[in-house]
C-alpha positions in Angstrom: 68.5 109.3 112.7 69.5 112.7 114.4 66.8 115.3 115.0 67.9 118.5 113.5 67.4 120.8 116.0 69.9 123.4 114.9 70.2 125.2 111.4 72.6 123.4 109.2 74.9 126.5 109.6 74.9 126.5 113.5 76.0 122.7 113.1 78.5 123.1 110.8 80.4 125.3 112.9 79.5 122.8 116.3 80.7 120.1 114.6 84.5 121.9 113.4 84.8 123.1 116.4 84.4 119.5 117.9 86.9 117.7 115.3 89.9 120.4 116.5 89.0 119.4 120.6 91.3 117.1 122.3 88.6 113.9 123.5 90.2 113.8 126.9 89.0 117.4 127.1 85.3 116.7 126.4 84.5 115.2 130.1 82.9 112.3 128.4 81.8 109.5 131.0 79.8 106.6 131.3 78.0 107.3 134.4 74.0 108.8 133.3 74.2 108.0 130.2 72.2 104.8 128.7 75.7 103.2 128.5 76.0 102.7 132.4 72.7 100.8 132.3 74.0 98.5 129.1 77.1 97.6 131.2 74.2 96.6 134.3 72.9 94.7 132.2 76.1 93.1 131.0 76.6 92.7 134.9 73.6 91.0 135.0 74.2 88.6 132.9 77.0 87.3 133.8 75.5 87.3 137.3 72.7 85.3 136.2 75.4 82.8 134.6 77.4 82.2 137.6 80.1 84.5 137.1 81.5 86.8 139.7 83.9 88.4 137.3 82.9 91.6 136.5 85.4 93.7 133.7 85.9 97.6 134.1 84.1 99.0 131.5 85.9 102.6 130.1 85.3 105.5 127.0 87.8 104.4 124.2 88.7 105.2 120.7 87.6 102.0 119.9 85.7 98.4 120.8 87.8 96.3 122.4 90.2 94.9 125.4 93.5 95.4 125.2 95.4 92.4 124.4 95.5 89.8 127.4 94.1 92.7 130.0 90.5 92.2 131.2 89.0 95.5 131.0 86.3 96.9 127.8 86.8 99.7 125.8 83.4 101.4 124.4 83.7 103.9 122.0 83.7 107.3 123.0 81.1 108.9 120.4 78.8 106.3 122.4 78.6 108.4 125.3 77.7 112.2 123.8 74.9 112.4 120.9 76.8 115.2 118.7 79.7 113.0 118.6 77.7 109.8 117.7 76.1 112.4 115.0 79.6 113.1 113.8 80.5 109.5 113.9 77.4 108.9 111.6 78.4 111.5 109.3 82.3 110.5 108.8 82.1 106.9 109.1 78.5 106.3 107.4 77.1 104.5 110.1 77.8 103.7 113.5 79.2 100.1 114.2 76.6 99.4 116.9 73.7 102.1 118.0 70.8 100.4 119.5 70.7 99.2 123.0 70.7 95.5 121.8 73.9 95.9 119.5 75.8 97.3 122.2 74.6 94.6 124.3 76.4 92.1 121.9 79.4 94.0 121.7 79.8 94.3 125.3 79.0 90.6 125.7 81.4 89.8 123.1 84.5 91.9 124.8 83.1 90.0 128.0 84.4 87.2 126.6 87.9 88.8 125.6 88.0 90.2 129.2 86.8 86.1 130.6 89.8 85.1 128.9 92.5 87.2 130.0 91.5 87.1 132.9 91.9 83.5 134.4 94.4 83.0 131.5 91.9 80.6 129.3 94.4 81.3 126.1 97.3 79.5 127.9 95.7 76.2 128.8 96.1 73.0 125.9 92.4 72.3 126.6 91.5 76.0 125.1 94.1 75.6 122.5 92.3 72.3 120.9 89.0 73.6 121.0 89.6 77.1 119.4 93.4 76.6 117.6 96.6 78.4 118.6 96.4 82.0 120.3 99.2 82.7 118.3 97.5 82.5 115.0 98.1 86.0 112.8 95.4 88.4 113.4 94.8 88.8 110.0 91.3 91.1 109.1 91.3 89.8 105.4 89.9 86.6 106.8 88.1 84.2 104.6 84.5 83.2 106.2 82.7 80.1 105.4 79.6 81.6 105.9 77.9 78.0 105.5 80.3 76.5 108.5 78.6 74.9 111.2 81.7 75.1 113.3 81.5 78.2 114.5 78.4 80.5 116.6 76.5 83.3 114.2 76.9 86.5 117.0 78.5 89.3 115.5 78.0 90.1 111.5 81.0 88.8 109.2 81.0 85.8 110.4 83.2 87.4 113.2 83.9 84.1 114.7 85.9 82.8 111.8 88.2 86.0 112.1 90.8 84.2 115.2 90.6 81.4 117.9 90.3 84.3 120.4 87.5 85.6 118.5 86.1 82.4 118.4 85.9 82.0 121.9 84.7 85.6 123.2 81.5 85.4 120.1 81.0 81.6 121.8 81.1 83.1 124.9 78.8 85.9 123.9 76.3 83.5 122.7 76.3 81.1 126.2 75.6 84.2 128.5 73.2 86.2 125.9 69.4 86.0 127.7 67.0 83.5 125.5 69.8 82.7 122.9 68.4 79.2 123.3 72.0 77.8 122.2 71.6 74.2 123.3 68.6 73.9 120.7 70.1 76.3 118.0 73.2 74.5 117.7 72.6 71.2 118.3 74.1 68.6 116.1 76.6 71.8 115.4 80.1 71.1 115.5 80.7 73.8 117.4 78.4 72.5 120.2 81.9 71.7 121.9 82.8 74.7 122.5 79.4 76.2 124.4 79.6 72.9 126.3 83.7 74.2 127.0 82.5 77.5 128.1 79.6 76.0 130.6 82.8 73.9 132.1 85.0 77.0 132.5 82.2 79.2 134.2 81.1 76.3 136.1 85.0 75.6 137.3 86.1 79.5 137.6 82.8 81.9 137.9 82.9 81.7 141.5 87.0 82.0 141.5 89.2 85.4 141.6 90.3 86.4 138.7 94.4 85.8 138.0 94.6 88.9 135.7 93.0 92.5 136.5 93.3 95.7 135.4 94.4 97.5 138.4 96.9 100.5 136.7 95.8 100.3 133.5 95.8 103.4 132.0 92.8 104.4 130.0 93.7 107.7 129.5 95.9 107.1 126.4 93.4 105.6 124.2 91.5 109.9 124.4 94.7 111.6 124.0 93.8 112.7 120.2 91.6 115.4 119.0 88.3 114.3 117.4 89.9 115.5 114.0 93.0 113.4 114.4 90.8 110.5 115.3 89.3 110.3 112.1 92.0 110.5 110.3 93.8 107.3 111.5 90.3 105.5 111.9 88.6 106.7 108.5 87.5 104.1 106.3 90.4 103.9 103.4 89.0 104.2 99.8 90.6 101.2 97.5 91.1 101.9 93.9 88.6 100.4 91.8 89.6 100.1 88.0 86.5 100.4 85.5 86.1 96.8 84.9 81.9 97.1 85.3 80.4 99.7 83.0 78.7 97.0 80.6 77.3 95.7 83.6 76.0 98.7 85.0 74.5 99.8 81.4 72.5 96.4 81.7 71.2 97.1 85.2 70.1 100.8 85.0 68.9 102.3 81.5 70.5 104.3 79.1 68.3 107.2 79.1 65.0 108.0 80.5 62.0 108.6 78.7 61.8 112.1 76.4 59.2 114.2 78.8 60.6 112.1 81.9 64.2 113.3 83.0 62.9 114.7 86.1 60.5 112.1 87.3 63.5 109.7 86.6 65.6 109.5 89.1 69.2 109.0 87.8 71.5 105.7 89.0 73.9 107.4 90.4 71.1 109.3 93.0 69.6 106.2 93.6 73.0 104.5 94.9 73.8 107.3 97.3 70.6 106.9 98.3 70.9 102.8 99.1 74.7 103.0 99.9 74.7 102.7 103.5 72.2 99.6 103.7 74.1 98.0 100.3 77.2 98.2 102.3 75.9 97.0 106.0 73.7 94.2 103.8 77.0 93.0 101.3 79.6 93.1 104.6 77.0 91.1 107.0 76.6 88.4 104.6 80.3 88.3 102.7 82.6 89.2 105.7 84.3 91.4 102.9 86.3 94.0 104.7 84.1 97.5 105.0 86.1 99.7 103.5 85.9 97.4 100.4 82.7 97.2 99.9 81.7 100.7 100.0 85.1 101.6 97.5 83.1 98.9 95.4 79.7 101.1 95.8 81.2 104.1 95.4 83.3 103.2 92.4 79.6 102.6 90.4 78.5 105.8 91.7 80.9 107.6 89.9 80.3 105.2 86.6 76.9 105.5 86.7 77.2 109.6 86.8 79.8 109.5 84.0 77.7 107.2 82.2 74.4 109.1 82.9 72.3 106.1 83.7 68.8 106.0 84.8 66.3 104.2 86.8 62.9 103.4 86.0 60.8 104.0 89.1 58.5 101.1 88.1 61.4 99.2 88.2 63.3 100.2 91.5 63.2 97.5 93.8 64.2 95.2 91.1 67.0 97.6 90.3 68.1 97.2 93.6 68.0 93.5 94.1 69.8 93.4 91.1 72.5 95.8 92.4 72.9 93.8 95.6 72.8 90.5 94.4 75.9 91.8 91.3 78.2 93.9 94.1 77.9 90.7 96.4 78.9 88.2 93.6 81.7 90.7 93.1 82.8 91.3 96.9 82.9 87.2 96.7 85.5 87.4 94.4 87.7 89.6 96.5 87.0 87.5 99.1 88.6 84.4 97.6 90.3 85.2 94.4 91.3 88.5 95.4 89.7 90.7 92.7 86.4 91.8 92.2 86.5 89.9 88.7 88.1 86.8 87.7 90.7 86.3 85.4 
């Protein structure tokens, strides 16, 4: 992903020296990077949907809008390519890279921003159509990833997760270019709600907002070093008790071939190898928390190198159909029973 234009050495010592600097003293901003011309586009969008509202858009240590203020936070490590190479590193993966997943995001916190705005969350009307604003924000949500009653935007079924969420990944979907939403989710149940959000911007997009964020202060969310950062946002490593070894014998083989060892590559290789997309493939289509899934993945790393498995090259896309197909039946279960296996 990252071109390696410096010895691994020279990075090493770039990168420590990053993790121990304070990110409000970095001088990150939006302005000339590829982010200011995402949030034109974001601009434009709304523009192009009637909407005159347009939310601040700031460097944060996070997605998001603070609750009930309409202004979008973009993660820092966004704006500065050693920091979205440090990012990659610690967090295996960033959340959203290309120009068109930041688009969603930014369309998605659009939404949150709509709502707070002109106070959406307070009216019965938006209350019957996406539930109580009061709900618990709970991230151990249980998708239906078969329910027609909700838009497909974000992966995990994101909309599921709260009525607020609900409405900003609707909302996201009604101003998206091309989405094609009156053809995509016709018949849906959730056909309401895009037909809601029309009303709204129809009734409001010319109106001031109620709610701004004049005197918010973004500073705060940069106060941190890049070091202290990671260790409150880190993904969390669940323990994983070693229910799966039979399993894992069956998938991979015992031994390789006499002669063969080298040409063999071993199972525990091959999952480091496919752990990123396993976990990115398994949380898009379960909704099972991150940090889950990749304990899960993890956890047969280690089994597999204390149980010195192989894989037979012949035989490694199969292997890893298999693998996805077992570790999603599993993240299932901790979905809904609450264990990986059931009792």
């Amino acid at each position: 992903m990252f071109e390696k234009k410096e010895s691994a050495e020279s990075w090493f010592a770039e990168r420590e020296k990053l993790l121990q600097t304070k990110l409000n003293e970095l001088g990150l901003k939006l302005e000339g990077t590829r982010l200011e011309q995402l949030v034109e586009r974001l601009y434009a969008d709304l523009e192009r949907t009637g909407i005159k509202f347009k939310p601040k858009v700031y460097l944060s240590d996070e997605w998001g809008c603070p609750e009930a203020i309409p202004i979008i936070g973009i993660p820092f490590y966004l704006a500065d390519e050693r920091l979205s190479r440090i990012e990659d590193e610690i967090m295996e993966g960033i959340e959203a890279e290309s120009d068109e997943e930041i688009l969603r995001y930014l369309r998605h916190e659009a939404g949150h921003a709509f709502n707070y705005a002109y106070k959406l969350y307070e009216t019965e009307e938006w209350h019957r159509i996406f539930g109580p604003y009061s709900r618990p924000y709970r991230d151990d949500y249980k998708p239906n990833p078969f329910s027609r009653k909700f838009v497909r935007h974000i992966s995990g079924w994101y909309a599921q997760k709260h009525p607020d969420e609900d409405f900003a990944e609707t909302f996201a979907v009604w101003i998206m270019p091309d989405s094609n939403w009156q053809k995509t989710y016709e018949g849906w149940s959730c056909y309401n709600k895009l037909l809601y959000i029309g009303s709204v911007v129809n009734k409001l997009g010319s109106a001031d907002p109620l709610v701004t964020a004049e005197g918010y202060d973004v500073r705060g969310d940069l106060s941190d070093s890049i070091g202290e950062h990671y260790d409150r946002f880190r993904h969390k490593a669940i323990d994983v008790p070693a229910y799966f070894d039979g399993d894992l014998r069956d998938i991979f083989e015992r031994k390789a071939p006499a002669g063969k060892e080298e040409e063999w590559p071993t199972a525990h290789q091959f999952l480091m190898e496919h752990r990123r997309q396993l976990v990115k493939n398994i949380n898009y289509w379960t909704g099972l928390n991150e940090s889950e899934v990749r304990s899960l993945i993890y956890h047969f790393v280690e089994r597999c190198k204390l149980l010195e498995l192989y894989v037979n090259p012949d035989k490694s896309y199969k292997v890893l159909m298999e693998m996805t197909a077992y570790a999603t039946t599993l993240s299932m279960n901790k979905l809904y029973k609450r264990d990986f296996i059931i009792k």
